[in-house]
N, C-alpha and C positions, 0 to 999 in steps of 0.2 A: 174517305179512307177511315178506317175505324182506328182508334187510338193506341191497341196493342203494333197494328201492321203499324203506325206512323213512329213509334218510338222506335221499333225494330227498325225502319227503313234508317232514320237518323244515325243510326248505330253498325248499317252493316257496314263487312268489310275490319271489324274492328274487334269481333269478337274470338278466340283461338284455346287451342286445350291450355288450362294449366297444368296439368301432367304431363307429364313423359308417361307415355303406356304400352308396357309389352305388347307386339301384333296391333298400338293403333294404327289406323289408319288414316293417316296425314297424307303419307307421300301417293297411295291411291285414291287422293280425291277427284285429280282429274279422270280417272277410268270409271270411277262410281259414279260421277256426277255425272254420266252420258247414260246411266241407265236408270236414275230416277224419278218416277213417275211426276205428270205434269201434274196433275192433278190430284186431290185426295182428302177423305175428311178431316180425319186427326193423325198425328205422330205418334209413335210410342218405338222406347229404345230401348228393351232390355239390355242385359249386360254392357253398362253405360258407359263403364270406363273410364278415357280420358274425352270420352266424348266427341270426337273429331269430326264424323260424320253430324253431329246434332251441329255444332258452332257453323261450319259449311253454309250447312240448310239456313241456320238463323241470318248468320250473318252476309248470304246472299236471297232474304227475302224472301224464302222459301217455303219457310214453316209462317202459315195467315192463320189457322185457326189454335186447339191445344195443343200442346206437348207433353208425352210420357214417359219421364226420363228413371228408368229401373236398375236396381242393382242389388246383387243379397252383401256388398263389402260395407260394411256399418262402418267404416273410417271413411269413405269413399262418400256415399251418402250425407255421412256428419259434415262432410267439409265442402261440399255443392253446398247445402242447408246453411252453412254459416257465412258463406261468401253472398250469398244472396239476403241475409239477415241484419251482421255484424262484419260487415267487410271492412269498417276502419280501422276498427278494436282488431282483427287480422292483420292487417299489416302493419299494424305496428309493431304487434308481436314477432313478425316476418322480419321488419326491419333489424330486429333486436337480434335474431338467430343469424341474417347478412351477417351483422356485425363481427358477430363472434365467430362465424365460421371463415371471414374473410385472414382474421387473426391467426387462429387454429386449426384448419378444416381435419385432419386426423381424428385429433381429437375431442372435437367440438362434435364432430359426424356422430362416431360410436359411445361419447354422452348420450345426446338426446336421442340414440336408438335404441341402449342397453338401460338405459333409469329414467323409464315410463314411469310418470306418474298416475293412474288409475284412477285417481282423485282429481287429475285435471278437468278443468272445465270443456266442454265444445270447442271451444274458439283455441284454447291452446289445443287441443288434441290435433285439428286441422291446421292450425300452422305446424307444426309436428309431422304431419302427413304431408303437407306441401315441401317444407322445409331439408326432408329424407327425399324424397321425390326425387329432389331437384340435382341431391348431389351423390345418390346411393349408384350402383354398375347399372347400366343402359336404363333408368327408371323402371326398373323392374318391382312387382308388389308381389313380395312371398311371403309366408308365413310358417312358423313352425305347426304342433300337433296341439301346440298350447294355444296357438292365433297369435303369436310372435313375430314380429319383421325381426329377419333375418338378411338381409341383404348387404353385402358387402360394399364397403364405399368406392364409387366411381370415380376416375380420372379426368378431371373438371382444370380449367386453368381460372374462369372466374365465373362460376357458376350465378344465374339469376336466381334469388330465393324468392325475394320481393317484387313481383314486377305489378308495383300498383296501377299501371294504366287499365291494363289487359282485367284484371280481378275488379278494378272498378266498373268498366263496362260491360262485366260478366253477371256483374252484384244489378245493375239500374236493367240489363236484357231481363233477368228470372223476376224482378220483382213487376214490370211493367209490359208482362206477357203470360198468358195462361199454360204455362209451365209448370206442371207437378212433378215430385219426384216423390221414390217412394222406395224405404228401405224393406224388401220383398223379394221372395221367388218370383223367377219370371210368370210360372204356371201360374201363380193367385192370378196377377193383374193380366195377363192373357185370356184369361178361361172368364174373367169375369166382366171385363171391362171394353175388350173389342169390338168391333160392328161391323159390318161390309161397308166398304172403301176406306177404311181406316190404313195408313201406309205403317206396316211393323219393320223396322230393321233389324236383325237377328243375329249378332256378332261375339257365337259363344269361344269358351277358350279353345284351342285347336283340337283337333285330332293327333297323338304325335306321329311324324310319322319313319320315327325311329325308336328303340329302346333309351339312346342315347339322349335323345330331341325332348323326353317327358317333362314338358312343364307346363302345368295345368293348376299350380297352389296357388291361386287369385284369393281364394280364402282355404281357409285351415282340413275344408270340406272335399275342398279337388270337384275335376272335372269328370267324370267316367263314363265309360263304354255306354252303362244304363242312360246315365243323361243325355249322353249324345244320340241314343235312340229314344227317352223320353221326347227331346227337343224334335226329331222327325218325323214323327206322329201328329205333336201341335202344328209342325209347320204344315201340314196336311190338313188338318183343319182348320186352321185361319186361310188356307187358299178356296178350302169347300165352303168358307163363311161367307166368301167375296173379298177378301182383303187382298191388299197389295203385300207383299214381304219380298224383302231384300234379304238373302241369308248369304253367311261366311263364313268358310269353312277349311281346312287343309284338303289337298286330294289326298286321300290314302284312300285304301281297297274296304275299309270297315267305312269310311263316307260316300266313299262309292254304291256300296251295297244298300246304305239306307235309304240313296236318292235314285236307286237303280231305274226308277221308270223315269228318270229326266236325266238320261245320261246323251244325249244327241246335240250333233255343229258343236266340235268344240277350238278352239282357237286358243294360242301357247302367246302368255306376253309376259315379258321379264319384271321383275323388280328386288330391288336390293335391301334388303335387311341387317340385322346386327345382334341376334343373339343365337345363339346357339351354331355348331358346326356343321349341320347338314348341309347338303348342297343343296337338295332339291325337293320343294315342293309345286304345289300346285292349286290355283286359285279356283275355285267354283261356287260363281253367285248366282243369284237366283228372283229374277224380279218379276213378280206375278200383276197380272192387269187383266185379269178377266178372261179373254182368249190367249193370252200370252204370258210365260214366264222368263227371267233368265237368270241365268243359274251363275255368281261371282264367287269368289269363296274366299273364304277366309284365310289370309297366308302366314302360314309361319315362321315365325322369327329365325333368320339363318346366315349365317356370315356366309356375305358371295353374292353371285347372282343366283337367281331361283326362278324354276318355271312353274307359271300358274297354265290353267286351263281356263275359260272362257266357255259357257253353253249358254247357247240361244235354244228353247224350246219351244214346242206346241202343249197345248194343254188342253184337254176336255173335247179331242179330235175337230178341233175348231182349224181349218186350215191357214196357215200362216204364210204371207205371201213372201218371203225372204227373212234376211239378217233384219232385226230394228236398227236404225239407220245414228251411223254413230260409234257401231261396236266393230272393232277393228283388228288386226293382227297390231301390238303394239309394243314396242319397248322402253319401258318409263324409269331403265335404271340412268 
């Protein structure tokens, strides 16, 4: 066994997001992990997040060769990078902001969110960014027009700031596996760095799928119409290059439209959310292997239960003998 697989195996089961992240994907890891490819050369995760699908893969053994872990949020980035770097000098800073928000939290919250210091180092900036995470409304990351957190403080009874088990074995996984991260557009490190059999998972911010539902300020830039048809175009050439890709997405009629030629078998399975008031969306992913895709999607945050879609396709008129075995009518609230 090669030495990155053997520190990962020692480790799995042990690694998890430390974010809270709007639309992560925690609670459908058992519905995704029945549609991820056995097999594959390299990893690569734009829009990274809190990472949940990457820690899964790691920490059930999954990912043997690199990992390409992307994001354009430079606080997001900075604080992967420091925990992987400077993980003591972190929490001890963590420990300090515990301290005083266990004291304060009001007014300890809207300090350290309203007098940014700009001058801070890395290591503060990411306790900072952990620290707000942890106790701001549903771990939400917004920002103003200025690139401001703007998030109002959440109802926590004893929120964890510091959870040094979970960050220490985050810090020995990135350091002791070929694991890059890289603060960028997905398009650079797509356009440049992919290969046939490389597995992409593609988890941009929703589609909304209300006027009400708009939230897409992950950075100060947003998410738009353009991008979400830039991103369907790449995802059509990384399936022409021979790559695997896992996309997520909201069902609305404008995502519909862009994946209009894999709209087929689709299957309705529940899950529960917690931001926003809509009742209903709709899941469609999309897992590519060469003669085969299927289609997951990305769900949006919604207080309630919410109905996703499920499509199983064909691709490149290759005929497809059934369902891929494992995907099912299911309710996971």
């Amino acid at each position: 066994m090669r030495y990155q697989e053997k520190i990962l195996s020692e480790h799995r089961s042990k690694c998890y997001p430390f974010l809270k992240w709007a639309g992560g994907k925690t609670q459908l890891l058992p519905k995704i992990s029945k549609v991820l490819p056995q097999s594959y050369a390299r990893y690569f995760e734009p829009f990274l997040g809190g990472g949940a699908v990457f820690f899964y893969m790691v920490s059930n053994d999954s990912i043997r060769s690199e990992a390409h872990l992307i994001d354009i949020n430079k606080e997001l980035i900075n604080t992967y990078n420091v925990i992987k770097s400077n993980v003591e000098e972190l929490i001890v800073i963590l420990s300090k902001h515990q301290e005083v928000y266990n004291k304060s939290p009001v007014k300890s919250y809207y300090d350290l969110r309203d007098k940014f210091d700009r001058d801070a180092t890395n290591i503060e900036k990411a306790a900072r960014t952990i620290a707000l995470n942890k106790t701001c409304y549903n771990g939400l990351y917004r920002v103003n027009r200025n690139g401001e957190f703007n998030v109002p403080i959440g109802r926590y009874k004893k929120p964890v700031i510091c959870d040094s088990e979970n960050l220490r074995n985050i810090s020995r996984m990135l350091l002791n596996s070929r694991t890059h991260l890289y603060l960028s557009d997905y398009r650079t490190v797509l356009a440049n760095k992919t290969k046939e059999d490389d597995f992409i998972y593609l988890d941009p911010p929703y589609d909304p799928v209300s006027t009400t539902a708009r939230f897409t300020g992950y950075t100060e830039c947003g998410f738009t119409d353009k991008d979400q048809r830039d991103l369907s175009r790449i995802f059509m050439k990384l399936t022409d290059r021979g790559c695997k890709v896992l996309l997520s997405n909201s069902d609305t009629p404008y995502i519909r439209e862009l994946y209009k030629d894999f709209s087929r078998h689709t299957q309705e399975v529940n899950a529960l959310r917690s931001i926003s008031t809509t009742k209903k969306v709709q899941l469609i992913t999309f897992w590519v292997k060469r003669q085969y895709k299927l289609l997951l999607s990305r769900d949006e945050a919604c207080e309630g239960r919410v109905k996703f879609l499920l499509f199983h396709l064909r691709f490149n008129m290759v005929k497809a003998s059934g369902l891929i075995s494992g995907v099912e009518l299911l309710d996971i609230c």
